[in-house]
PyMOL Python script that loads the backbone (N, CA, C, O; Angstrom):
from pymol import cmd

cmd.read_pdbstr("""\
ATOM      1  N   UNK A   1      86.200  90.231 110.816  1.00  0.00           N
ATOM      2  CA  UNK A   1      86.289  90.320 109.379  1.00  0.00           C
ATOM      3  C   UNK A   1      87.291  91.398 108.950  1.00  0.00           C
ATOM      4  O   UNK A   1      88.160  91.034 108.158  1.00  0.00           O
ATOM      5  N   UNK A   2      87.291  92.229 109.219  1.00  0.00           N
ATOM      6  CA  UNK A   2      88.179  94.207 109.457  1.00  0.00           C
ATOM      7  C   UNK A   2      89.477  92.904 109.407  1.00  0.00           C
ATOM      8  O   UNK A   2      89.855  92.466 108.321  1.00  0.00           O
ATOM      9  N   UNK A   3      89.971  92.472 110.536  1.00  0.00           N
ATOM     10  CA  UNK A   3      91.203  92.144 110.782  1.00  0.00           C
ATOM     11  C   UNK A   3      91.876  91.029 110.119  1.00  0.00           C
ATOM     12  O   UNK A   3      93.080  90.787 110.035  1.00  0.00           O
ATOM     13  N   UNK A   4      90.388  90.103 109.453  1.00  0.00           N
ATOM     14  CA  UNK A   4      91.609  89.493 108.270  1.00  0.00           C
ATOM     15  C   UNK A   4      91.371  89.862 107.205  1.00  0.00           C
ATOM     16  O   UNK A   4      91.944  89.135 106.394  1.00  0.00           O
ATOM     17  N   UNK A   5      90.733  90.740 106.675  1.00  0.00           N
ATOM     18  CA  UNK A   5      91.089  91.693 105.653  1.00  0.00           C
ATOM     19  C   UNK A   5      92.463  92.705 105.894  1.00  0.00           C
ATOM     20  O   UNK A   5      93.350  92.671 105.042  1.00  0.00           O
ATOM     21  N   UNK A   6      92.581  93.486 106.933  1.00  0.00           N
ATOM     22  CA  UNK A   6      93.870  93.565 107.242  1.00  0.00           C
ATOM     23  C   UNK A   6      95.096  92.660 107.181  1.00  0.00           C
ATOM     24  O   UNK A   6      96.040  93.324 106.754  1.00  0.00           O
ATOM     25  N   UNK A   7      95.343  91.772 107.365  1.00  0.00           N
ATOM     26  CA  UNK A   7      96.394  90.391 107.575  1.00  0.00           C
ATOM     27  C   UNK A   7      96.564  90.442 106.388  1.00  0.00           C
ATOM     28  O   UNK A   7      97.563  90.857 105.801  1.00  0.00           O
ATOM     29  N   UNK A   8      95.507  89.984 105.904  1.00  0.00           N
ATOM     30  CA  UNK A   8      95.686  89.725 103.776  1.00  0.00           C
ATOM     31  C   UNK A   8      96.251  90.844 103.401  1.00  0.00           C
ATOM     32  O   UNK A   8      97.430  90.693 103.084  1.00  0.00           O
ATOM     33  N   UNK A   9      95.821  91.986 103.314  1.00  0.00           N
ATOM     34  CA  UNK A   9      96.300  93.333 102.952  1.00  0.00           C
ATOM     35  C   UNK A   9      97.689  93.485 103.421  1.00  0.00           C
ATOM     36  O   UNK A   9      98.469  93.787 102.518  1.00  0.00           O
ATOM     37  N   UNK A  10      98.258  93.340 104.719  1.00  0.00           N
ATOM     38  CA  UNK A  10      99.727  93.191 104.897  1.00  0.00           C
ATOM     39  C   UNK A  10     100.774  92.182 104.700  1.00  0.00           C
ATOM     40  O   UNK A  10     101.986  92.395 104.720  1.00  0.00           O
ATOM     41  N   UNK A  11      99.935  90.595 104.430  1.00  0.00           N
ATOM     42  CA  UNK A  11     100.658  90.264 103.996  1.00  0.00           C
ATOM     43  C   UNK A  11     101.138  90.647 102.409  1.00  0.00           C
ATOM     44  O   UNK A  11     102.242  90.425 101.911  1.00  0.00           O
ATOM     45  N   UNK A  12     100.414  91.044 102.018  1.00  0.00           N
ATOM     46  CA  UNK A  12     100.960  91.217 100.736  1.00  0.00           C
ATOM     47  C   UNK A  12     101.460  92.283  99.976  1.00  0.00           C
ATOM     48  O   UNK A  12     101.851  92.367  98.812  1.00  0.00           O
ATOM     49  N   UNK A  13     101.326  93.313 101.177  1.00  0.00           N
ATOM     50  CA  UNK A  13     102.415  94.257 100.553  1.00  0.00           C
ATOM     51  C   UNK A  13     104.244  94.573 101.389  1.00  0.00           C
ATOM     52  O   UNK A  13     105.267  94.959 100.824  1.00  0.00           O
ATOM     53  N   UNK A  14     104.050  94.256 102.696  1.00  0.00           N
ATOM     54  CA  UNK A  14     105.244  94.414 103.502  1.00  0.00           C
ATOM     55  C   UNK A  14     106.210  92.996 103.047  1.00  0.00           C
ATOM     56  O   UNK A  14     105.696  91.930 102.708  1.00  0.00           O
ATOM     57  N   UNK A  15     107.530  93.214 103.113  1.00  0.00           N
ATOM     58  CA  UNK A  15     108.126  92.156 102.618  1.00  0.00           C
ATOM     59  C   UNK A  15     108.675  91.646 104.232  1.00  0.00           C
ATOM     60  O   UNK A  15     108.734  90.500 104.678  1.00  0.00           O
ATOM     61  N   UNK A  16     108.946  92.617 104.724  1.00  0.00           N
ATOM     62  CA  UNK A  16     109.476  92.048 106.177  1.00  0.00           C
ATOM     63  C   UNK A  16     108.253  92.070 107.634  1.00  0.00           C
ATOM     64  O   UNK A  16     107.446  92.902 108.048  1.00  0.00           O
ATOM     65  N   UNK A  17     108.547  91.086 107.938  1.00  0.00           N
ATOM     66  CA  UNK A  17     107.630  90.388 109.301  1.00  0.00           C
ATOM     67  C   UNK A  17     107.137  92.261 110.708  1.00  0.00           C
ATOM     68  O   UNK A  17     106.162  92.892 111.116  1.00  0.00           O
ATOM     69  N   UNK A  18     107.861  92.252 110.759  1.00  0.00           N
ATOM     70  CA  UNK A  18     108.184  93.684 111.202  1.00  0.00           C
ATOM     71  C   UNK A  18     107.141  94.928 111.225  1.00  0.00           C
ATOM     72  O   UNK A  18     106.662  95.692 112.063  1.00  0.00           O
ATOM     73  N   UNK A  19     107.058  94.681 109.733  1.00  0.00           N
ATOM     74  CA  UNK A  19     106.426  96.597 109.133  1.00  0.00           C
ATOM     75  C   UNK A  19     104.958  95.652 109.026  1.00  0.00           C
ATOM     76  O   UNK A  19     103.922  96.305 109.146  1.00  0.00           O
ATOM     77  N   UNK A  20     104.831  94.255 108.821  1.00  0.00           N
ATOM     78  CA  UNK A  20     103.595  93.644 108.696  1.00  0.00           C
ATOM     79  C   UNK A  20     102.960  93.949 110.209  1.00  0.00           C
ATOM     80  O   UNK A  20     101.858  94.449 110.437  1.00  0.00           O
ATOM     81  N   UNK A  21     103.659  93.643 110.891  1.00  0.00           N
ATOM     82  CA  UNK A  21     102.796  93.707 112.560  1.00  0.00           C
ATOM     83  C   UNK A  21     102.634  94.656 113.252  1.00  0.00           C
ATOM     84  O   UNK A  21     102.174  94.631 114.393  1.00  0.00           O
ATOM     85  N   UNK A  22     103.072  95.825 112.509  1.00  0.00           N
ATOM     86  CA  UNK A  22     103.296  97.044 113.277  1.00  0.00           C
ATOM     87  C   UNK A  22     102.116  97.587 112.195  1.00  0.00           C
ATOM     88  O   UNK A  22     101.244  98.174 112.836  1.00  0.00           O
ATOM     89  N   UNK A  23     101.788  97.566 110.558  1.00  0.00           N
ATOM     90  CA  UNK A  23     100.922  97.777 110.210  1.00  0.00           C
ATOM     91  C   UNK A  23      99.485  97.296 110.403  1.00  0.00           C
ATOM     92  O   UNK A  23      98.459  97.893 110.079  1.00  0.00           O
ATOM     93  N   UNK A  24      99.595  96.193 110.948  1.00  0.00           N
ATOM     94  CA  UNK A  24      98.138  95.155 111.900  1.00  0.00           C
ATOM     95  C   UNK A  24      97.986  96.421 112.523  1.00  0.00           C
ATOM     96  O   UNK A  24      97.267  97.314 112.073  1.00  0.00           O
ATOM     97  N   UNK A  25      98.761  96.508 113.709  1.00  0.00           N
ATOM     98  CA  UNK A  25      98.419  97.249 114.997  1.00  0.00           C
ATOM     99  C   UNK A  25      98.183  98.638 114.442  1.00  0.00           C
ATOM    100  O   UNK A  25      97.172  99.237 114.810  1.00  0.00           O
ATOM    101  N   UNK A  26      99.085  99.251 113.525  1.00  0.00           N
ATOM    102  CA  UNK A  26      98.429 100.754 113.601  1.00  0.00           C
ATOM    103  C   UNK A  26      96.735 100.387 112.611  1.00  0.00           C
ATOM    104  O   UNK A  26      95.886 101.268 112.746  1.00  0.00           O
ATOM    105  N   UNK A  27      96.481  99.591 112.023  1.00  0.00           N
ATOM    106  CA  UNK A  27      95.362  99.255 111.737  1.00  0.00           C
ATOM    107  C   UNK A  27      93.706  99.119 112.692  1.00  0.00           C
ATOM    108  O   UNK A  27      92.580  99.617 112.676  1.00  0.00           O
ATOM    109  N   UNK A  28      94.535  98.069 113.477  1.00  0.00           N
ATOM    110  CA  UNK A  28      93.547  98.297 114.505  1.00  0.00           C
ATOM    111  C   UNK A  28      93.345  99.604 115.725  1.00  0.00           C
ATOM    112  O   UNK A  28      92.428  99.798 116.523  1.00  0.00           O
ATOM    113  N   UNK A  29      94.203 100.118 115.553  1.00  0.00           N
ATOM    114  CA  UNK A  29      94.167 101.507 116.331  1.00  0.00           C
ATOM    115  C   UNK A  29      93.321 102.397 115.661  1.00  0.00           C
ATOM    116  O   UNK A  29      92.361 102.995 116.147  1.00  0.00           O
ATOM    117  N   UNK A  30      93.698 102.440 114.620  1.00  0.00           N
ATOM    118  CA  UNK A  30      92.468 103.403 113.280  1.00  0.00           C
ATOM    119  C   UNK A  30      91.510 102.770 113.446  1.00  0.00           C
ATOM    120  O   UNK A  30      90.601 103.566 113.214  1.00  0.00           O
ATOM    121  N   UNK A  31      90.868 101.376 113.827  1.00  0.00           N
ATOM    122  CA  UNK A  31      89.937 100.957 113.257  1.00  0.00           C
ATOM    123  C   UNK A  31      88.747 101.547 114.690  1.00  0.00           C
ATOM    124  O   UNK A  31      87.565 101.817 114.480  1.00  0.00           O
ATOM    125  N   UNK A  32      89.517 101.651 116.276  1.00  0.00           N
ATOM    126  CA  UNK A  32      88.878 102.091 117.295  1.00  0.00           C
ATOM    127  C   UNK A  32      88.641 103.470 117.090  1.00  0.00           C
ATOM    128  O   UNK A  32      87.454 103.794 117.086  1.00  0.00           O
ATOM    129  N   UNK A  33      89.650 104.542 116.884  1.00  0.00           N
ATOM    130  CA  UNK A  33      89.829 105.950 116.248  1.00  0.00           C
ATOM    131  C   UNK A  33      88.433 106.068 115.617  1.00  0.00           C
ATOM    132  O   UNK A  33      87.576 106.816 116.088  1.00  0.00           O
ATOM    133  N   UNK A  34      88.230 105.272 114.493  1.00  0.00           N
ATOM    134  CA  UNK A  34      86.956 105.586 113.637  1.00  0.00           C
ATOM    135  C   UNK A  34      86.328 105.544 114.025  1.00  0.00           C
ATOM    136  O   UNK A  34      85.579 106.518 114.110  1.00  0.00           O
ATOM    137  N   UNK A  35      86.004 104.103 114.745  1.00  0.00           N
ATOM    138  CA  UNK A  35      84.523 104.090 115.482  1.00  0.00           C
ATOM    139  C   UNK A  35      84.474 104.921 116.724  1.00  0.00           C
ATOM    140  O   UNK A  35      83.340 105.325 116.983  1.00  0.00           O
ATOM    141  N   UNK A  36      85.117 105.167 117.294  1.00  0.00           N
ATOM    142  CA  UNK A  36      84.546 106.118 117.898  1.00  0.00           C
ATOM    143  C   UNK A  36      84.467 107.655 117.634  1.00  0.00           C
ATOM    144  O   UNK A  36      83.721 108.377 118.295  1.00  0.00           O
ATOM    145  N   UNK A  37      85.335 108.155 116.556  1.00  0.00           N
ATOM    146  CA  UNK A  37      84.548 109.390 116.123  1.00  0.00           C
ATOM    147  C   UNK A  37      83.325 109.193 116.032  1.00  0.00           C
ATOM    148  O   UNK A  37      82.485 109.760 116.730  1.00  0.00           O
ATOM    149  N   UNK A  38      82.975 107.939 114.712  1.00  0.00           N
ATOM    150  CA  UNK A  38      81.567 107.753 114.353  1.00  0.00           C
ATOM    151  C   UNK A  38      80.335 107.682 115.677  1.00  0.00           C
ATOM    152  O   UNK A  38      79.255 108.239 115.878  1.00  0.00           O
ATOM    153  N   UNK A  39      80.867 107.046 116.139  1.00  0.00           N
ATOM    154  CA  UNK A  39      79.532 106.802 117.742  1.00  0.00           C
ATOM    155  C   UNK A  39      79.645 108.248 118.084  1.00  0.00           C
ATOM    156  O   UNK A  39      78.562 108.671 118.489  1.00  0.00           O
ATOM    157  N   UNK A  40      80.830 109.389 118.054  1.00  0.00           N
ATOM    158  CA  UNK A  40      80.068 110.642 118.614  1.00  0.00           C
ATOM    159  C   UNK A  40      79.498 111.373 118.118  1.00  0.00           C
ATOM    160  O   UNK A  40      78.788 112.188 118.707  1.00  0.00           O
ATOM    161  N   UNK A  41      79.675 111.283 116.565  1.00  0.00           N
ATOM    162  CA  UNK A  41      78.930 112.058 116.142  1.00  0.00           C
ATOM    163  C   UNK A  41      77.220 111.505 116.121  1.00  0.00           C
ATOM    164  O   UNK A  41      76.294 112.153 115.633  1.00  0.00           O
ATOM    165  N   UNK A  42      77.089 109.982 116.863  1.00  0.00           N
ATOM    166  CA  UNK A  42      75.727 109.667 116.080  1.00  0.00           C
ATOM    167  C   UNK A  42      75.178 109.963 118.021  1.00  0.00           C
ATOM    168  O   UNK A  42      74.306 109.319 118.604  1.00  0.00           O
ATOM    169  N   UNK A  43      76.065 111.157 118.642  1.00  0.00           N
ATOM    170  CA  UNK A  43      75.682 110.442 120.227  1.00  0.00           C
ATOM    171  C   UNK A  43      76.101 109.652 121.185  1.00  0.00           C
ATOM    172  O   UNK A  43      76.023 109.894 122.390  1.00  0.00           O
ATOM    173  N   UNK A  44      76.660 108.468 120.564  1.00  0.00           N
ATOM    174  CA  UNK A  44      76.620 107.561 121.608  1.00  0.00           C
ATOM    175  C   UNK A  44      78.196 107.533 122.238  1.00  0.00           C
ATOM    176  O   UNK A  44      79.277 107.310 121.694  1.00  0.00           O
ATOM    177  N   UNK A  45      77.840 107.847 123.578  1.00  0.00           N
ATOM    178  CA  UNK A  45      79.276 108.270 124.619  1.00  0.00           C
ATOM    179  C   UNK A  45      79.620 106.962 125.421  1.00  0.00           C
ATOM    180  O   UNK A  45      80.687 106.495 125.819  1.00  0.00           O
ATOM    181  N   UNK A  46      78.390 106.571 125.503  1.00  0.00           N
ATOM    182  CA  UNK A  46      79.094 104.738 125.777  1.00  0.00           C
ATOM    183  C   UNK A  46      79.816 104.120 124.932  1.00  0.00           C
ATOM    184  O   UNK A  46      80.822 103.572 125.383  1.00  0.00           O
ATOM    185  N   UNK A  47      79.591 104.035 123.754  1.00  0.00           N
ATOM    186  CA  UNK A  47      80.212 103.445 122.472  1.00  0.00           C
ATOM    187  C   UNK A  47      81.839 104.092 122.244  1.00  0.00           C
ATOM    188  O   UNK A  47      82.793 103.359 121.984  1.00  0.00           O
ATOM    189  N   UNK A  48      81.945 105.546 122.389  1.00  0.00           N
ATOM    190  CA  UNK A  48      82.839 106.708 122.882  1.00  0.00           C
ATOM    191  C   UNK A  48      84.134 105.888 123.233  1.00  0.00           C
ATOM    192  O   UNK A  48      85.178 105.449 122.752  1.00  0.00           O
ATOM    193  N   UNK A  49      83.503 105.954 124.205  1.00  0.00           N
ATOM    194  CA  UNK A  49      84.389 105.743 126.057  1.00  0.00           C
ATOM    195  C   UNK A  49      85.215 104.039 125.525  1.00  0.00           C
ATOM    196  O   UNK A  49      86.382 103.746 125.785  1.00  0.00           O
ATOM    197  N   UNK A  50      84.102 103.038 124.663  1.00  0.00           N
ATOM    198  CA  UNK A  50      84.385 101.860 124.749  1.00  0.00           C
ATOM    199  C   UNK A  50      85.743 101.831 124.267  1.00  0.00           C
ATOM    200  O   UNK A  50      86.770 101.398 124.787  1.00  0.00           O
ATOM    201  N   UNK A  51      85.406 102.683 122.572  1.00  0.00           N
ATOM    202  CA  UNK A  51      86.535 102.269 121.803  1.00  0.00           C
ATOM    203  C   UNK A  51      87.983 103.052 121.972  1.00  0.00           C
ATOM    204  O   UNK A  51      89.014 102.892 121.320  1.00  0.00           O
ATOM    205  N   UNK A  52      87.672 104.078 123.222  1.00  0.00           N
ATOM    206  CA  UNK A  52      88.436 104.756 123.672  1.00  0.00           C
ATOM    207  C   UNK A  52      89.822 103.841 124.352  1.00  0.00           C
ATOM    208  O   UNK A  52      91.019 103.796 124.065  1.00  0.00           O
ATOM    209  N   UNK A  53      88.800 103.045 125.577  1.00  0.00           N
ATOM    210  CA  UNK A  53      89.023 102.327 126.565  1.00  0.00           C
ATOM    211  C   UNK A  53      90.457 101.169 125.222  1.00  0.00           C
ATOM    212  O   UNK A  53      91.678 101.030 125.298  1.00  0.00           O
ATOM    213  N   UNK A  54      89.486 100.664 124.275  1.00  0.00           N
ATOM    214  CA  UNK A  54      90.246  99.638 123.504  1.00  0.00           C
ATOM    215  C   UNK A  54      91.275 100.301 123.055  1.00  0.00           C
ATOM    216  O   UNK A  54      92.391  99.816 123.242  1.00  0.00           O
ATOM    217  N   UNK A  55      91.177 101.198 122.560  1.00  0.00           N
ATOM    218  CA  UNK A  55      92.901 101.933 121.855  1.00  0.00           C
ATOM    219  C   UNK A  55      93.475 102.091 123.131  1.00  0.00           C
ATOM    220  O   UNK A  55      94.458 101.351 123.102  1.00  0.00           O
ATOM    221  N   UNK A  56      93.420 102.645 124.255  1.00  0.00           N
ATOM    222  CA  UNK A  56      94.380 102.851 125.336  1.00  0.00           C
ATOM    223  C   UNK A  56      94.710 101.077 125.626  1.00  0.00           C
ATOM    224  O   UNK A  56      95.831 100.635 125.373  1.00  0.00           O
ATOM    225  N   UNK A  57      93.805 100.335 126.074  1.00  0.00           N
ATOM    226  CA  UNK A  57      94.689  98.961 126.022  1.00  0.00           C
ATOM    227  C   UNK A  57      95.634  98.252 124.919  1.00  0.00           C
ATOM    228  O   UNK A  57      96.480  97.412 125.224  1.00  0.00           O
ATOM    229  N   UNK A  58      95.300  98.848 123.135  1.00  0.00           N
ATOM    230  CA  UNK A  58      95.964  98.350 122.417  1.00  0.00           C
ATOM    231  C   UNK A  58      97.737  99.312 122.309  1.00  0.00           C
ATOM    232  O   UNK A  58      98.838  98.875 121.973  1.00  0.00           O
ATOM    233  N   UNK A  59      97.405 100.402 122.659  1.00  0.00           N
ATOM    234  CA  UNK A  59      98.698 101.134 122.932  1.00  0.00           C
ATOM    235  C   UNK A  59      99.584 100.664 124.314  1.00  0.00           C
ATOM    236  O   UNK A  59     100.772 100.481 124.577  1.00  0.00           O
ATOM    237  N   UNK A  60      98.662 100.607 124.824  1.00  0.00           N
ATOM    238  CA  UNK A  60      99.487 100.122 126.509  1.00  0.00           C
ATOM    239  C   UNK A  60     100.053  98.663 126.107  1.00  0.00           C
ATOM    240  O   UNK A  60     101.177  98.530 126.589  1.00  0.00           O
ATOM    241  N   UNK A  61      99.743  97.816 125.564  1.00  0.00           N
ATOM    242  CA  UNK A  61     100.030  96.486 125.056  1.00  0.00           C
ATOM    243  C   UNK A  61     101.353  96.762 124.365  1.00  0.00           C
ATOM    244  O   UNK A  61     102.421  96.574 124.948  1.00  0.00           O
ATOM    245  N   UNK A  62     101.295  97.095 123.437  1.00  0.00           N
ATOM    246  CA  UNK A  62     102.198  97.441 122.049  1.00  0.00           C
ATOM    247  C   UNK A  62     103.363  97.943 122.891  1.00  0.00           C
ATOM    248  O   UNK A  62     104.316  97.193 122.681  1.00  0.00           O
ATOM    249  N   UNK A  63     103.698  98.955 123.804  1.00  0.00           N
ATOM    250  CA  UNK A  63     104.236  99.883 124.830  1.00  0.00           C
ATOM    251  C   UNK A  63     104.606  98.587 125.775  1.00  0.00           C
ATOM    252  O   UNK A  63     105.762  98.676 126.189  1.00  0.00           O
ATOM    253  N   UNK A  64     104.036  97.606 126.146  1.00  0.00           N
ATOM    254  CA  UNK A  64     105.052  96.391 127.053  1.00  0.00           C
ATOM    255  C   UNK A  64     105.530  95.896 126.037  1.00  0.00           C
ATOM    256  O   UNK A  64     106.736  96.129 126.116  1.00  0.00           O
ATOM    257  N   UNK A  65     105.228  95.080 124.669  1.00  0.00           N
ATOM    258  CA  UNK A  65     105.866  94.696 124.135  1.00  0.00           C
ATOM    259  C   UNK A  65     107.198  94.857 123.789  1.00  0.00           C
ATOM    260  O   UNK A  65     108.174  94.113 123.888  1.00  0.00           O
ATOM    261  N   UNK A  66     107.008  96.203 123.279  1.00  0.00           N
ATOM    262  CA  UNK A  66     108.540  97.335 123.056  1.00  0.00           C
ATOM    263  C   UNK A  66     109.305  96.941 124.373  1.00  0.00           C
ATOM    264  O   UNK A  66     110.169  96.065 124.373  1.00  0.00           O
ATOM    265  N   UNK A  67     109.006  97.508 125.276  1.00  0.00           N
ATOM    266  CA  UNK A  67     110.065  97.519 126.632  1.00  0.00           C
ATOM    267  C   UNK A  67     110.551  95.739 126.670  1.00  0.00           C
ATOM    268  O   UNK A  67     111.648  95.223 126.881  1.00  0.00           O
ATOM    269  N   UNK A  68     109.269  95.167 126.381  1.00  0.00           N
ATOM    270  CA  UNK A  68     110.196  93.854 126.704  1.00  0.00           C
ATOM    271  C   UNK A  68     111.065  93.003 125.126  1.00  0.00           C
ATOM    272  O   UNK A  68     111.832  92.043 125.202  1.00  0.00           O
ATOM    273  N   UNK A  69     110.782  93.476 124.267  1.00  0.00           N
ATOM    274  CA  UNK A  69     111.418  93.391 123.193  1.00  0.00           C
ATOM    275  C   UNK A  69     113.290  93.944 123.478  1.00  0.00           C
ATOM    276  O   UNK A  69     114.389  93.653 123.007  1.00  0.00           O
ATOM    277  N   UNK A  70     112.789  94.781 124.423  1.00  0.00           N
ATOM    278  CA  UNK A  70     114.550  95.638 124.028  1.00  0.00           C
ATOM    279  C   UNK A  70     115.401  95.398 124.978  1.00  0.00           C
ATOM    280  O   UNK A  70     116.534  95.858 125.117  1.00  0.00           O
ATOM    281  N   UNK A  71     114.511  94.260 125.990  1.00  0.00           N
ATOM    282  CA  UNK A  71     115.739  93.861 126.965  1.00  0.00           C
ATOM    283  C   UNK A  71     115.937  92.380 126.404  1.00  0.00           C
ATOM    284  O   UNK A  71     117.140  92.132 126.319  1.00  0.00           O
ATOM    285  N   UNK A  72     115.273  91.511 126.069  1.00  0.00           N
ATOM    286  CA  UNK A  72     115.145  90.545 125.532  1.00  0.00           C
ATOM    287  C   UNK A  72     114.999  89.918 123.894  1.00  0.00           C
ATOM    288  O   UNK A  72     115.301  88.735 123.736  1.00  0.00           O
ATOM    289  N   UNK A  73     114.607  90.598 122.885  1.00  0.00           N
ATOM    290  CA  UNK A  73     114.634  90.694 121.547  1.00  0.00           C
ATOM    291  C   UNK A  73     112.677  90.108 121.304  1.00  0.00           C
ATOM    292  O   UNK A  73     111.799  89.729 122.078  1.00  0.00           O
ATOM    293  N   UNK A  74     112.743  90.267 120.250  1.00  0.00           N
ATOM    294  CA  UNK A  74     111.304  90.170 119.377  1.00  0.00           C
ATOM    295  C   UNK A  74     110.809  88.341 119.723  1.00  0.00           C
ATOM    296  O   UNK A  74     109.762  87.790 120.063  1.00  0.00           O
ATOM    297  N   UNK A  75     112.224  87.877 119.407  1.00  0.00           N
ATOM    298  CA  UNK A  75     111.736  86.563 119.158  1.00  0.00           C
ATOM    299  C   UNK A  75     111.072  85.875 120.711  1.00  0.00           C
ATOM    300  O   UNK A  75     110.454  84.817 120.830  1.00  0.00           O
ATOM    301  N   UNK A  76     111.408  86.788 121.707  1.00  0.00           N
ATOM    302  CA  UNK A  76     110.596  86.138 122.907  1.00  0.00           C
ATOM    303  C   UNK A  76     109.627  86.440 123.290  1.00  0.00           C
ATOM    304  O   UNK A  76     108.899  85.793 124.043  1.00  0.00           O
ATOM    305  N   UNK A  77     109.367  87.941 122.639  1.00  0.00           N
ATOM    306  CA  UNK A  77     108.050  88.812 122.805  1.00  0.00           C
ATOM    307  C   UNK A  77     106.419  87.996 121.799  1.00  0.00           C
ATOM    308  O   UNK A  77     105.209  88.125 121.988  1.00  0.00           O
ATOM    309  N   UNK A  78     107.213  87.215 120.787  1.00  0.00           N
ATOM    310  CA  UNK A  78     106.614  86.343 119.897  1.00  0.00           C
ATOM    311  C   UNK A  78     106.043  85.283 120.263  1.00  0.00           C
ATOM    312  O   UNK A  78     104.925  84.809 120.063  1.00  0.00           O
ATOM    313  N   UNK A  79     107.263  84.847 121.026  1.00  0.00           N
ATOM    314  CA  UNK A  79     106.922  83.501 121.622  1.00  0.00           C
ATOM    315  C   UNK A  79     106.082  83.609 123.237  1.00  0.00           C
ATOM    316  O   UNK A  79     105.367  82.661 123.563  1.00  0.00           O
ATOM    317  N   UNK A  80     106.200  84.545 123.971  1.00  0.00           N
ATOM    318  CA  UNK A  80     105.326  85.158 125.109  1.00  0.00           C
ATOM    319  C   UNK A  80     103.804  85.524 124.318  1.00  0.00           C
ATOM    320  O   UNK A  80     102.887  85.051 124.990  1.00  0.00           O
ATOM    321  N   UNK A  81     103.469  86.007 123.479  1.00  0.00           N
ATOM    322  CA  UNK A  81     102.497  86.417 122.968  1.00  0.00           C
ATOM    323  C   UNK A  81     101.758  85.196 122.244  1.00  0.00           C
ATOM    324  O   UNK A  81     100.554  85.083 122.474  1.00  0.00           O
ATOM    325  N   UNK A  82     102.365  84.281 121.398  1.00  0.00           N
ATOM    326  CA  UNK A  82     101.711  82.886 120.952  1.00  0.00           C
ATOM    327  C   UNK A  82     101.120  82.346 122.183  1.00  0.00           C
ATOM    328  O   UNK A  82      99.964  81.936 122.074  1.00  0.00           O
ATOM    329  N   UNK A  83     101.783  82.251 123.531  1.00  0.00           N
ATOM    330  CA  UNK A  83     101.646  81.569 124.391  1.00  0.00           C
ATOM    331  C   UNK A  83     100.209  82.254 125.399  1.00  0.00           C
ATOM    332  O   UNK A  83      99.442  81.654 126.152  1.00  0.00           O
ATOM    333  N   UNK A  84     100.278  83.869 124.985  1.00  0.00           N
ATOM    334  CA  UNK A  84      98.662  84.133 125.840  1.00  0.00           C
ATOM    335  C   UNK A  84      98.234  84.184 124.791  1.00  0.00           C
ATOM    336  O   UNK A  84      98.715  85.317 124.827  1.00  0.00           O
ATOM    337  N   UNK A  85      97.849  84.116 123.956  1.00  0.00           N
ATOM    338  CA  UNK A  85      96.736  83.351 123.026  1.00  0.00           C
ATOM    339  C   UNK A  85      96.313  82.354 122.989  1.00  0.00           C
ATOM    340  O   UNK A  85      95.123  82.177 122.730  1.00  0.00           O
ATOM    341  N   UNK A  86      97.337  81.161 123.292  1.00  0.00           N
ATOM    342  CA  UNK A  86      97.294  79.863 123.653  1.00  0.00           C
ATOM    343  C   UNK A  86      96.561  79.747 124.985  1.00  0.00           C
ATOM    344  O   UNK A  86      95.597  78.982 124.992  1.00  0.00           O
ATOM    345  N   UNK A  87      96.804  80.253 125.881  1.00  0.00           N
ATOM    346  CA  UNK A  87      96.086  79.751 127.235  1.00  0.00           C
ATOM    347  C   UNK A  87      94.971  80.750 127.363  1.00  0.00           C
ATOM    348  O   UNK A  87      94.218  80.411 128.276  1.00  0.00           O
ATOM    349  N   UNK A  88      94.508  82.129 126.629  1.00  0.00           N
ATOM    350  CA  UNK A  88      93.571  82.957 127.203  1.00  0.00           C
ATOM    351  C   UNK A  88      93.883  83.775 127.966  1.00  0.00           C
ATOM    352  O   UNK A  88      93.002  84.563 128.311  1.00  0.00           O
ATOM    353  N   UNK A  89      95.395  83.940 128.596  1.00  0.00           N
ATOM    354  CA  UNK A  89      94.956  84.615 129.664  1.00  0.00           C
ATOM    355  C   UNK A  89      95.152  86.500 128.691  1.00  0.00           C
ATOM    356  O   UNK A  89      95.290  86.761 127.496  1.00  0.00           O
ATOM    357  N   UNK A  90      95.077  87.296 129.781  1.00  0.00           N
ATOM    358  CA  UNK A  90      94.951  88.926 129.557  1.00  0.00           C
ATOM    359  C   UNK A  90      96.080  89.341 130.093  1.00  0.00           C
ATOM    360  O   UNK A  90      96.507  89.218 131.241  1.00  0.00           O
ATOM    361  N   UNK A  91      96.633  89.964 128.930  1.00  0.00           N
ATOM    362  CA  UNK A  91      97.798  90.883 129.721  1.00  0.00           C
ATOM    363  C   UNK A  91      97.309  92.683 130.222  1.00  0.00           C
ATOM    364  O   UNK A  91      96.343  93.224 129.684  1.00  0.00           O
ATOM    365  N   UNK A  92      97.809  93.104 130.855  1.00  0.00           N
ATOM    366  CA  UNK A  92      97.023  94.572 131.243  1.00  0.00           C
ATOM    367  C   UNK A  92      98.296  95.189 131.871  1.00  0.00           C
ATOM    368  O   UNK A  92      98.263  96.327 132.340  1.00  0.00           O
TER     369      UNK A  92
END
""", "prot")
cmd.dss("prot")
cmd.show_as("cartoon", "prot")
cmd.util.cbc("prot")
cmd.orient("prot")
């Protein structure tokens, strides 16, 4: 729900494709950030660790993208990325 309330929210203020997907992602980075302040302050270090674990994979992600964006351009990083969504698989 968080994330297409986000989508809506960027589509409609960024005019270029760009500052929209890069505002998704720093979105969902805040959105792990929060929750896991929140889980420490309520205690919970499993919960911690989880959303910890998720921002280091959503940065490590974002971080191949870039590298492979700049030998190859956006539009293949687009089309590589439609395509593991399409089949499921995990990039890591």
């Amino acid at each position: 729900m968080k994330k297409l309330k986000t989508e809506v929210k960027a589509s409609n203020i960024f005019q270029f494709k760009g500052n929209k997907l890069q505002f998704e992602f720093n979105s969902s980075l805040l959105d792990s950030i929060n929750s896991a302040s929140a889980s420490l302050l309520e205690g919970n270090l499993a919960r911690v660790n989880q959303e910890l674990e998720n921002a280091k994979t959503l940065l490590s992600k974002r971080n191949q993208a870039i590298r492979f964006a700049d030998t190859t351009g956006w539009t293949a990083v687009e089309e590589y990325e439609s395509d593991e969504l399409a089949d499921g698989s995990k990039v890591e």
